[in-house]
ZAZAKOL-980110 format. One line per field, with one value per atom (N, C-alpha, C, O): residue number from 1; residue in three letters; atom name; y, x, z. Coordinates in steps of 0.2 Angstrom, whole numbers. Each point is the difference from the previous one (the first is absolute). Last residue first. Example, Ala and Ser with C-alpha at 12.3 -4.5 7.8 and 13.67 -1.06 7.14 Angstrom:
// residues 2
seq	(2  2  2  2  1  1  1  1) .
type	(SER  SER  SER  SER  ALA  ALA  ALA  ALA) .
atom	(N  CA  C  O  N  CA  C  O) .
v	(-11  6  5  6  -34  6  6  -1) .
u	(64  4  -4  3  -1  -4  4  5) .
w	(35  1  3  1  -1  0  0  3) .
END
This chain:
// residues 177
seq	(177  177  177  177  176  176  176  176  175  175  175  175  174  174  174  174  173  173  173  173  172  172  172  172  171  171  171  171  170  170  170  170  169  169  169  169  168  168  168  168  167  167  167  167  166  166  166  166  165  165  165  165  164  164  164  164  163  163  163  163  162  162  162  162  161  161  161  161  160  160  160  160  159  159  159  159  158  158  158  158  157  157  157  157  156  156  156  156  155  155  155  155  154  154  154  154  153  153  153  153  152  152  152  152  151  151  151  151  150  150  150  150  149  149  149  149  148  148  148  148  147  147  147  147  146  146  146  146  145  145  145  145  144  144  144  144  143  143  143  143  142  142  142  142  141  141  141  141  140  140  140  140  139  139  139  139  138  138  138  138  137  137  137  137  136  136  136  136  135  135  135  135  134  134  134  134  133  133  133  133  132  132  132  132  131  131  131  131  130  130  130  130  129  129  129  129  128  128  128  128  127  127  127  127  126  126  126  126  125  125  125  125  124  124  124  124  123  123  123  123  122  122  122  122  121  121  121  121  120  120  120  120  119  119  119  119  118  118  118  118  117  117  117  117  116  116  116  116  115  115  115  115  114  114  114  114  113  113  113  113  112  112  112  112  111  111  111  111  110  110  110  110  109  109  109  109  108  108  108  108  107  107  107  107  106  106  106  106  105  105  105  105  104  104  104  104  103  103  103  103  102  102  102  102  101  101  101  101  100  100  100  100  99  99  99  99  98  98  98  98  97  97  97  97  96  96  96  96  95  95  95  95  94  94  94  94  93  93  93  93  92  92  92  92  91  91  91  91  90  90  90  90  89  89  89  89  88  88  88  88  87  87  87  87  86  86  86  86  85  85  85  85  84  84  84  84  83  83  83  83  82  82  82  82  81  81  81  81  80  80  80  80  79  79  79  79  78  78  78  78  77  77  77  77  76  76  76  76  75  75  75  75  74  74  74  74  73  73  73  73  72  72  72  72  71  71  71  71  70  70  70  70  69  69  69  69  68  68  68  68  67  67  67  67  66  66  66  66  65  65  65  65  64  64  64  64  63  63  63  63  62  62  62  62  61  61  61  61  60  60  60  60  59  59  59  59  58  58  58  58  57  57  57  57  56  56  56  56  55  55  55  55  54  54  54  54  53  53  53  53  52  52  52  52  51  51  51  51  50  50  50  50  49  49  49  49  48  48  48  48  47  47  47  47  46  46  46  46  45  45  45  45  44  44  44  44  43  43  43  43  42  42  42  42  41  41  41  41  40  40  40  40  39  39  39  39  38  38  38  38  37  37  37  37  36  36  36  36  35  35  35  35  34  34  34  34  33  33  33  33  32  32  32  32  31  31  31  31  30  30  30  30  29  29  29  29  28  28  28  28  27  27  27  27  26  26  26  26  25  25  25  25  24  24  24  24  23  23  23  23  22  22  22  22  21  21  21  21  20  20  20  20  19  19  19  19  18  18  18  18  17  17  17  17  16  16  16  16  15  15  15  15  14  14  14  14  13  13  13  13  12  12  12  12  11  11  11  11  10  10  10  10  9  9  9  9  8  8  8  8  7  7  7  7  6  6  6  6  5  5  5  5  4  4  4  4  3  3  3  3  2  2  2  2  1  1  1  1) .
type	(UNK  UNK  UNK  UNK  UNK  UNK  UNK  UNK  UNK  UNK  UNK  UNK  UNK  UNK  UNK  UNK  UNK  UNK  UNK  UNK  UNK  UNK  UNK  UNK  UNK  UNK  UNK  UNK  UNK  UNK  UNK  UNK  UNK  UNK  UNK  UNK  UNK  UNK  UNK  UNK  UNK  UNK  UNK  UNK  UNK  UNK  UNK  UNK  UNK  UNK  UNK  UNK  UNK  UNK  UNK  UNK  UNK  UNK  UNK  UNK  UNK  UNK  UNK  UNK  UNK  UNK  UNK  UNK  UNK  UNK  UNK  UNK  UNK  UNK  UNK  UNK  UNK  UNK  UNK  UNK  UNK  UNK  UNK  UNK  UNK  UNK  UNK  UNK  UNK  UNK  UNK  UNK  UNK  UNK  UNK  UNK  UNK  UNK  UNK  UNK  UNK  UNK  UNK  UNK  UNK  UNK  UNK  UNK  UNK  UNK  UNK  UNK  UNK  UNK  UNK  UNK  UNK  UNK  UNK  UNK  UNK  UNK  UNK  UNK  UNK  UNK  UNK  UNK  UNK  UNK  UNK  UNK  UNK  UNK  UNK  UNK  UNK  UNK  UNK  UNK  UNK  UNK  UNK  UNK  UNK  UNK  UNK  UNK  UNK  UNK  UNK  UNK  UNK  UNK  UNK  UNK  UNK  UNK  UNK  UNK  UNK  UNK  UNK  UNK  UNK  UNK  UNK  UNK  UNK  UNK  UNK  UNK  UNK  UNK  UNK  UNK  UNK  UNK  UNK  UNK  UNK  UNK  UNK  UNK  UNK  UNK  UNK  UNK  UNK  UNK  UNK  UNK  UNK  UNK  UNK  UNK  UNK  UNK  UNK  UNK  UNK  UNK  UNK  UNK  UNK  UNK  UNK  UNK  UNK  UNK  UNK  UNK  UNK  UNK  UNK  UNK  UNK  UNK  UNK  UNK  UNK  UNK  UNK  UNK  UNK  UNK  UNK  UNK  UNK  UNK  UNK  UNK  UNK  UNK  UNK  UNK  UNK  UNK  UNK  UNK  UNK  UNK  UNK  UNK  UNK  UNK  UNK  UNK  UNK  UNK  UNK  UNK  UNK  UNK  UNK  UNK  UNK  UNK  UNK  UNK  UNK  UNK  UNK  UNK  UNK  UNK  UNK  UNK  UNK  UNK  UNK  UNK  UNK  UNK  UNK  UNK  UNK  UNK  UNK  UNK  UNK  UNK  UNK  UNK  UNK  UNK  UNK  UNK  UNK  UNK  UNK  UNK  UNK  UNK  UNK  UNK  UNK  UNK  UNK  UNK  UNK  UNK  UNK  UNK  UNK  UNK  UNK  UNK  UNK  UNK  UNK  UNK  UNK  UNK  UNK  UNK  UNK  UNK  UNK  UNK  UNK  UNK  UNK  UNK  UNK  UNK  UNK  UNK  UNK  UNK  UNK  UNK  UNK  UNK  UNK  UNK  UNK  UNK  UNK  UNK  UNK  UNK  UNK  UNK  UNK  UNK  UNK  UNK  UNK  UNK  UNK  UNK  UNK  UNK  UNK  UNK  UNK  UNK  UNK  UNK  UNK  UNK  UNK  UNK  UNK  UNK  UNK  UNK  UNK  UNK  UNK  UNK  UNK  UNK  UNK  UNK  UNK  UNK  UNK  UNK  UNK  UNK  UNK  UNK  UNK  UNK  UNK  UNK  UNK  UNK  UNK  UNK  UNK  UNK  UNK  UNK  UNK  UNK  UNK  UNK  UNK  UNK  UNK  UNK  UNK  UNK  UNK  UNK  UNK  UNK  UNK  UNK  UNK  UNK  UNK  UNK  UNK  UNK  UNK  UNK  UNK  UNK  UNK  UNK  UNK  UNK  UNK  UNK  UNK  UNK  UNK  UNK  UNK  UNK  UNK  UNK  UNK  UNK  UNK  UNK  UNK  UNK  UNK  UNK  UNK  UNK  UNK  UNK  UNK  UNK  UNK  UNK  UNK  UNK  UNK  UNK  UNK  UNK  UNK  UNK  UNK  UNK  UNK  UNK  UNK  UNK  UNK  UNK  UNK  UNK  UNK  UNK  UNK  UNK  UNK  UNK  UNK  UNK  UNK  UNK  UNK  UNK  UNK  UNK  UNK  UNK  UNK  UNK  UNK  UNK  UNK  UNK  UNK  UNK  UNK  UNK  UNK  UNK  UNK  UNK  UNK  UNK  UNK  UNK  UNK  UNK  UNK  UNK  UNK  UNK  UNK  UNK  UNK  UNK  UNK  UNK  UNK  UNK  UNK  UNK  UNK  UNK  UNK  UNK  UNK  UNK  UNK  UNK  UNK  UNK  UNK  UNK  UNK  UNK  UNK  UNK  UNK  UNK  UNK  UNK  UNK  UNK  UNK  UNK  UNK  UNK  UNK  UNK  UNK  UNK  UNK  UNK  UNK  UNK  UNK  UNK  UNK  UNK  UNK  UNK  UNK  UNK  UNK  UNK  UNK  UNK  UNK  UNK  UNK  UNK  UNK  UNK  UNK  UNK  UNK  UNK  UNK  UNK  UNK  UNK  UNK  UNK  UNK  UNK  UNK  UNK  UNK  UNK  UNK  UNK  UNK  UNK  UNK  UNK  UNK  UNK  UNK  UNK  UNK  UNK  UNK  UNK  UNK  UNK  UNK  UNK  UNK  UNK  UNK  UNK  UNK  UNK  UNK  UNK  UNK  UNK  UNK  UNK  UNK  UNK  UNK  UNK  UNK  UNK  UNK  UNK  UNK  UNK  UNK  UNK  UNK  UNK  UNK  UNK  UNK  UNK  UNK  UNK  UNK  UNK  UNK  UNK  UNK  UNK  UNK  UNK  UNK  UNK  UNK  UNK  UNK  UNK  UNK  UNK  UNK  UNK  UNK  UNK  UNK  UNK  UNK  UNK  UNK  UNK  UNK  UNK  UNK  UNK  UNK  UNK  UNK  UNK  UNK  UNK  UNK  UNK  UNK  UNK  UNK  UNK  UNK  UNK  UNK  UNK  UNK  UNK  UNK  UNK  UNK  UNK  UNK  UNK  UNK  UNK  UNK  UNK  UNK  UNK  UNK  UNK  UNK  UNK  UNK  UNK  UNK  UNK  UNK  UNK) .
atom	(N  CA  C  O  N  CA  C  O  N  CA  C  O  N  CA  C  O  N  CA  C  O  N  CA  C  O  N  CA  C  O  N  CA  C  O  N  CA  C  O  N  CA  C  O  N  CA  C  O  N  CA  C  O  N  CA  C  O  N  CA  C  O  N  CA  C  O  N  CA  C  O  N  CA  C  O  N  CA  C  O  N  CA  C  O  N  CA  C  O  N  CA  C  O  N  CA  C  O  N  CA  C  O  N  CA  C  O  N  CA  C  O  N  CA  C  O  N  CA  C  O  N  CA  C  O  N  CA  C  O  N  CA  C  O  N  CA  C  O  N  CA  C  O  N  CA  C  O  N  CA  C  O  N  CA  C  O  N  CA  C  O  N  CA  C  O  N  CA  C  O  N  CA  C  O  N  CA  C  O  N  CA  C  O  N  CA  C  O  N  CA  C  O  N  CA  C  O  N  CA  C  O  N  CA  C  O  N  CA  C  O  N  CA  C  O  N  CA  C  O  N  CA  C  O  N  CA  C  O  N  CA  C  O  N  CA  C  O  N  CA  C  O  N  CA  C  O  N  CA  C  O  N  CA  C  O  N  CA  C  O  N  CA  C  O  N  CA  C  O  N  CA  C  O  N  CA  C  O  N  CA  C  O  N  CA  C  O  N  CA  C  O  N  CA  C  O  N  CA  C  O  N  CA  C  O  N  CA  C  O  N  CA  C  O  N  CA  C  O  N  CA  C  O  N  CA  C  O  N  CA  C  O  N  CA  C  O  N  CA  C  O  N  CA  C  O  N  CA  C  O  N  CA  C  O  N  CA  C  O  N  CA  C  O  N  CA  C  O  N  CA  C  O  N  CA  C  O  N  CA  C  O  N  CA  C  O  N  CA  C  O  N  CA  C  O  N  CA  C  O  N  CA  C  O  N  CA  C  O  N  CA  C  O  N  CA  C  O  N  CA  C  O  N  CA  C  O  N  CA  C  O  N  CA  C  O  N  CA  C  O  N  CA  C  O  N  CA  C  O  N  CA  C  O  N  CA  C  O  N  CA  C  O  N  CA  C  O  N  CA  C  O  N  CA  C  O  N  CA  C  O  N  CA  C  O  N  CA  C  O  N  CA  C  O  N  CA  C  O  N  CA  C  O  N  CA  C  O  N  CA  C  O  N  CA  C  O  N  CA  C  O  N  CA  C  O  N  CA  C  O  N  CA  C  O  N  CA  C  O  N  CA  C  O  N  CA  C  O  N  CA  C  O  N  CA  C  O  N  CA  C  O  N  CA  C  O  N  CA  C  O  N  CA  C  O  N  CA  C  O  N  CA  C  O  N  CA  C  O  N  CA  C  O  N  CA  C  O  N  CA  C  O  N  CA  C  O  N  CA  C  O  N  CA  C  O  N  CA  C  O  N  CA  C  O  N  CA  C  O  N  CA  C  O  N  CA  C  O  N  CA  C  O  N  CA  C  O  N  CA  C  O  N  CA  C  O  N  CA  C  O  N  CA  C  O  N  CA  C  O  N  CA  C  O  N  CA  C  O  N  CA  C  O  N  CA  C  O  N  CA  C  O  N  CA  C  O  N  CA  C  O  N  CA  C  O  N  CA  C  O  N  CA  C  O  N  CA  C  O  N  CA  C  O  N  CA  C  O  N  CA  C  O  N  CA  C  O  N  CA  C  O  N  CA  C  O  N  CA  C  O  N  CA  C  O  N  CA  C  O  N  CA  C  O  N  CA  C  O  N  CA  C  O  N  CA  C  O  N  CA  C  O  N  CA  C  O  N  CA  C  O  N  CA  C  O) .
v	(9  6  4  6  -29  1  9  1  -19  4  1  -1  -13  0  5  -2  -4  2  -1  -1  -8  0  1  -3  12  -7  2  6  7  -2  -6  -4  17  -4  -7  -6  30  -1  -5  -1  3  1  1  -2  -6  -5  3  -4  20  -5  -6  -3  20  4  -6  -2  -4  -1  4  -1  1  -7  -1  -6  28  -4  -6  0  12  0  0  0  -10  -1  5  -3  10  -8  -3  -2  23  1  -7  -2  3  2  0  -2  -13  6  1  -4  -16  3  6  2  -25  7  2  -2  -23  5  6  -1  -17  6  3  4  -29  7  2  -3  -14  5  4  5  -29  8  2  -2  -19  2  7  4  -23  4  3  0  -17  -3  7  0  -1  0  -3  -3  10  -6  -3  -5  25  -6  -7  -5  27  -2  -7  -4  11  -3  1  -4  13  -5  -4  -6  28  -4  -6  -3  16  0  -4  -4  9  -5  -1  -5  20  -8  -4  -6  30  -1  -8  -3  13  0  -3  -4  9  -5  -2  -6  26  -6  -7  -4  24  4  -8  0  3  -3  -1  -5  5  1  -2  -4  1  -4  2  -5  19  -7  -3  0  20  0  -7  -1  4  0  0  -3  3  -8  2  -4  24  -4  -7  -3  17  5  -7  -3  -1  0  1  -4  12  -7  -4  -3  26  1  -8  -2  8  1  -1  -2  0  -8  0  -4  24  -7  -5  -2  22  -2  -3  -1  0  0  0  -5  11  -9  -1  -4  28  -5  -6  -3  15  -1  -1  -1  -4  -4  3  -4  12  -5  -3  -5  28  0  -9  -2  9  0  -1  -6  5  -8  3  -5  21  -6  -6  -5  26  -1  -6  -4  12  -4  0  -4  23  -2  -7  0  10  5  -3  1  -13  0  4  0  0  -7  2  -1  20  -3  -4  1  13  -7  -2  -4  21  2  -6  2  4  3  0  4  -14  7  3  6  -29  4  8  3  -21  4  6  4  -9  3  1  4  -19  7  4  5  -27  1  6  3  -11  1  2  3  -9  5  3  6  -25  4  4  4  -21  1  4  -3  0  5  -1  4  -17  9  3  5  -30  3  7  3  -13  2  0  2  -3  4  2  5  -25  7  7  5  -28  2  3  1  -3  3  0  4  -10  6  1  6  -29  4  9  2  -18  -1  4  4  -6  2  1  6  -16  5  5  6  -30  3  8  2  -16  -4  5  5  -5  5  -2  4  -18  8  6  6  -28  -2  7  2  -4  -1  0  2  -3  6  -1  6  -25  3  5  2  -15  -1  2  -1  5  3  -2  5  -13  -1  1  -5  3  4  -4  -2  -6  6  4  6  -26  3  9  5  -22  3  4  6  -18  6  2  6  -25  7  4  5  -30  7  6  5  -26  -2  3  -2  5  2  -4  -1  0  -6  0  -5  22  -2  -7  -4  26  -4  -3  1  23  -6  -4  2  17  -4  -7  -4  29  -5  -3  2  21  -3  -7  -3  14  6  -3  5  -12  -4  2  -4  16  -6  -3  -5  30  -5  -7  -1  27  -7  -5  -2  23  1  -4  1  -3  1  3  0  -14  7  4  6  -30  5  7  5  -22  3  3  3  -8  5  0  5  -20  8  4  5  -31  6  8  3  -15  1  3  5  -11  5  3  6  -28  6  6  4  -21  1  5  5  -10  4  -1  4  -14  6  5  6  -30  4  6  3  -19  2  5  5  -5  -3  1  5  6  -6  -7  -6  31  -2  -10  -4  30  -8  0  5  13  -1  -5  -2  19  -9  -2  -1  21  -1  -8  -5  22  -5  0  3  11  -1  -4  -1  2  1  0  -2  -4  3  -4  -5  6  5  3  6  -11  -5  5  6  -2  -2  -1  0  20  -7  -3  3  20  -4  -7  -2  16  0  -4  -5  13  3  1  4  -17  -1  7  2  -9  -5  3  1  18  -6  -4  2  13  -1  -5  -6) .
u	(-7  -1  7  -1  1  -4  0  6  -7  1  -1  -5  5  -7  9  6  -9  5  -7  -6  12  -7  6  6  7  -2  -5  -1  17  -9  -3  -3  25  0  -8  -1  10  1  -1  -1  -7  -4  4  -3  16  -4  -7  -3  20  1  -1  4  -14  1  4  -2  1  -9  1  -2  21  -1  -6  -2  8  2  0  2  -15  1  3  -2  7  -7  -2  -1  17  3  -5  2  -5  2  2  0  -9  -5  3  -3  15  -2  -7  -3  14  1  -1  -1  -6  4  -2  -5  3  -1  3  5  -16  6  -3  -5  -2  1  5  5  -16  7  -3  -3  -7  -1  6  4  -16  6  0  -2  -17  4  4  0  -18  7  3  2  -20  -3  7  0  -1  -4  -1  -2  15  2  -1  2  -16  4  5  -1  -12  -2  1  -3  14  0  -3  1  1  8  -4  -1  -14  -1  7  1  -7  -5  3  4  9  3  -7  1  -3  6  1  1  -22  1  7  -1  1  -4  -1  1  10  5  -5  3  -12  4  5  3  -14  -3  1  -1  11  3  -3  2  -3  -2  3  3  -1  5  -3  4  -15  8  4  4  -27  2  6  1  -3  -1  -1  3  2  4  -2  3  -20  3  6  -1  -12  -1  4  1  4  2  -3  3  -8  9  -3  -2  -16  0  6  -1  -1  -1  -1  1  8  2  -2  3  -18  6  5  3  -19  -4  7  3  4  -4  -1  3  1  4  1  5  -26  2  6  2  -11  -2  0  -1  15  0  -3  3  -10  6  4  2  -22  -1  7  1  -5  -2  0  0  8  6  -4  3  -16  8  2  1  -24  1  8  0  -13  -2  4  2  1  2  -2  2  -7  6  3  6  -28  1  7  2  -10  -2  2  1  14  -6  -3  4  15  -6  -7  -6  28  -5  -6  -5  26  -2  -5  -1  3  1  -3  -4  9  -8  -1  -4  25  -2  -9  -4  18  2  -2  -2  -4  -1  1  -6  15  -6  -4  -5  26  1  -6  0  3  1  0  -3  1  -5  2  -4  22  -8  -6  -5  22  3  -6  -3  1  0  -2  -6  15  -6  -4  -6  31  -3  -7  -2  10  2  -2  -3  -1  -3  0  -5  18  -6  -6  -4  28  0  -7  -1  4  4  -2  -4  -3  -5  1  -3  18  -6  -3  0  18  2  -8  -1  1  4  2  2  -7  -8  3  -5  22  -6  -6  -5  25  0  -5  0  -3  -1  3  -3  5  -5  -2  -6  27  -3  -6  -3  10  3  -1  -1  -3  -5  3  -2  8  0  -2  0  -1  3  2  2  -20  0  6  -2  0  -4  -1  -2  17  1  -4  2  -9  4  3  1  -18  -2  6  0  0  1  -3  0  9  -2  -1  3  5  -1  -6  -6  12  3  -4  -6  3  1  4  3  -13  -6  2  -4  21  -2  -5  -2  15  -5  -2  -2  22  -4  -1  3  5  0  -7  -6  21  -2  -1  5  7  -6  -2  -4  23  -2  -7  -4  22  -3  -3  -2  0  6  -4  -6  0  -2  6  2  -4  2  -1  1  -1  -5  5  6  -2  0  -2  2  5  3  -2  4  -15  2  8  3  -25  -1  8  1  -1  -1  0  4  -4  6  1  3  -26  5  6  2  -14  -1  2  3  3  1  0  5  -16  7  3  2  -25  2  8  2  -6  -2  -1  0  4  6  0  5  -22  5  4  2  -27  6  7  1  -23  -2  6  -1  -4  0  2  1  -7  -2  2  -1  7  -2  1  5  -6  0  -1  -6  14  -2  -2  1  2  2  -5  -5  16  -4  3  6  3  -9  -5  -6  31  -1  -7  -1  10  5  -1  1  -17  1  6  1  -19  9  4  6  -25  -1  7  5  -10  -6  1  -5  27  -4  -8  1  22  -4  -8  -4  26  -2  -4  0  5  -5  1  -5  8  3  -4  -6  0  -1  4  -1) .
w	(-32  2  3  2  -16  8  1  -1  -24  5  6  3  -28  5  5  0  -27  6  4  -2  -24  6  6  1  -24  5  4  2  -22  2  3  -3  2  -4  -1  0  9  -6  -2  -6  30  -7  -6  -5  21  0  -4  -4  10  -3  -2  -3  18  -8  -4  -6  27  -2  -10  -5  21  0  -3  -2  9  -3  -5  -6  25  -7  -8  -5  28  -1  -8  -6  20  -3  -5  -5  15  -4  -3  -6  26  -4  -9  -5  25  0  -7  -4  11  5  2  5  -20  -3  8  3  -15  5  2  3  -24  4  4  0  -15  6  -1  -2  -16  1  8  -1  -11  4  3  4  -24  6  1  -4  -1  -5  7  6  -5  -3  -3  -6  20  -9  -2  -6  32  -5  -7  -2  6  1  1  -2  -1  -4  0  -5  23  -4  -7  -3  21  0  -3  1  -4  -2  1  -5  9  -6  -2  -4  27  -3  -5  1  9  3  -4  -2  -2  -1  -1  -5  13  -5  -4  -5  27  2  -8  -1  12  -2  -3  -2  11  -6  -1  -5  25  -4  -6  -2  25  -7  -6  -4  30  -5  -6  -2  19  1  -5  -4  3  0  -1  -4  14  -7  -4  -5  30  -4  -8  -4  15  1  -3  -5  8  -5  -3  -5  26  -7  -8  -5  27  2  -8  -4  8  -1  0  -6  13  -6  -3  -5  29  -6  -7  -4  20  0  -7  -5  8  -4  0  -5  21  -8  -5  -2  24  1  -8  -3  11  -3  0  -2  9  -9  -1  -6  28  -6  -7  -5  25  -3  -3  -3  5  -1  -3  -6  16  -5  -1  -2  23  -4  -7  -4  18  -1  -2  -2  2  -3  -2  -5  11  0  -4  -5  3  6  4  6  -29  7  8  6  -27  1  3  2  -5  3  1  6  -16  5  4  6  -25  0  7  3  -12  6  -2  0  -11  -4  7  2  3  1  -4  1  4  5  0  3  -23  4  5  1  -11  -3  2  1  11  1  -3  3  -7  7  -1  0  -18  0  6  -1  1  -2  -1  0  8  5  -3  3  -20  5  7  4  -17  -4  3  0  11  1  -6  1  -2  7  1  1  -22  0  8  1  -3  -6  3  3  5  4  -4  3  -14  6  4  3  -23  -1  5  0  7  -2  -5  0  6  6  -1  4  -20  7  3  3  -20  -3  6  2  2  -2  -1  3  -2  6  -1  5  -23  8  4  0  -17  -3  6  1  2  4  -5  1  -6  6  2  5  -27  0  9  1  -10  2  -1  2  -1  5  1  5  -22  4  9  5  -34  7  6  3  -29  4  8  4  -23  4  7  5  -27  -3  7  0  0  -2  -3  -2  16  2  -4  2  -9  5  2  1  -13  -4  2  -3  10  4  -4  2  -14  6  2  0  -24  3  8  -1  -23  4  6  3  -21  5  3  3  -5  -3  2  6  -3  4  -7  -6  8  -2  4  2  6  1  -6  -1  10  -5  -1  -3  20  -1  -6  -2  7  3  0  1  -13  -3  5  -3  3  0  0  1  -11  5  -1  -5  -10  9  5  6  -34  6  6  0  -21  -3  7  0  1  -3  0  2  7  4  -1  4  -19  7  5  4  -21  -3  4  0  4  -1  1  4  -4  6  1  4  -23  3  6  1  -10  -4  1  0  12  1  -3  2  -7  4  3  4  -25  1  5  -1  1  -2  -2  0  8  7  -4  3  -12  -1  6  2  -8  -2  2  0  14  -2  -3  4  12  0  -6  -3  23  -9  -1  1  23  -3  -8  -2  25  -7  -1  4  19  -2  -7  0  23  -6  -6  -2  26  0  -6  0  10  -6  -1  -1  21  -3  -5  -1  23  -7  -2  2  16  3  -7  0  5  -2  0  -1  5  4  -4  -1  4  -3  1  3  5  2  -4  0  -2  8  1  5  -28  4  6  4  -21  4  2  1  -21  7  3  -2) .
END
């Protein structure tokens, strides 16, 4: 899916983490992956625990992060607006009472309903729960003193990759969806 029409701003939205005991094992790793892989080397970042900011590196985007606030809201609240008109219409015509009787207020309070249901839907989206697993378990590796390989993969495929590679060689992975 291109970002310019995708509900989230991020490039490379799916992201890997595989902890390990030593820098030179995941370096190593690192190599590997950006030999054998379709990820370029920048897509591969080891985190150390003497690193400054290992939030950035484990969720660099904070910029598609802020067009994922904006995109989500913009179109899942439009979205969920028009299914609530849509729902208006389908009572309309089944012939629900209240909704024959009273159009235009039924009309806006179920695309109202669905507004905020769409508006909802979006804050979970922007959160990115599916990320929340990924950045604890790196970062409290890190507190352990052990080193955390990210990749951030741009696509679905990247991600499998990167993940089939990191299981031959049986490392603690943690994932984003």
């Amino acid at each position: 899916m291109k970002p310019s029409v995708s509900i989230t701003g991020e490039q490379e939205a799916h992201k890997v983490a595989a902890i390990f005991e030593t820098e030179t094992d995941a370096k190593g790793v690192a190599r590997v992956l950006s030999q054998e892989t379709s990820l370029d080397h920048e897509q591969v970042i080891v985190v150390s625990p003497q690193d400054q900011h290992p939030g950035e590196e484990l969720e660099p985007e904070n910029q598609g992060i802020w067009q994922t606030l904006v995109r989500s809201h913009l179109w899942l609240g439009i979205g969920g607006a028009v299914a609530g008109f849509i729902v208006f219409l389908i009572l309309s015509a089944i012939g629900v009472g209240f909704i024959a009787q009273n159009g235009v207020v039924a009309a806006a309070v179920l695309a109202a309903l669905g507004l905020i249901l769409g508006l909802l839907l979006a804050g979970g989206v922007t959160l990115r729960p599916d990320h929340t697993p990924y950045v604890a378990k790196a970062q409290s590796a890190l507190k352990e003193g052990k080193y955390v390989l990210t990749v951030h993969a741009s696509s679905s495929e990247q991600l499998k990759e990167a993940t089939t590679v990191l299981k031959n060689r049986n490392v603690r992975l943690v994932r984003t969806i």
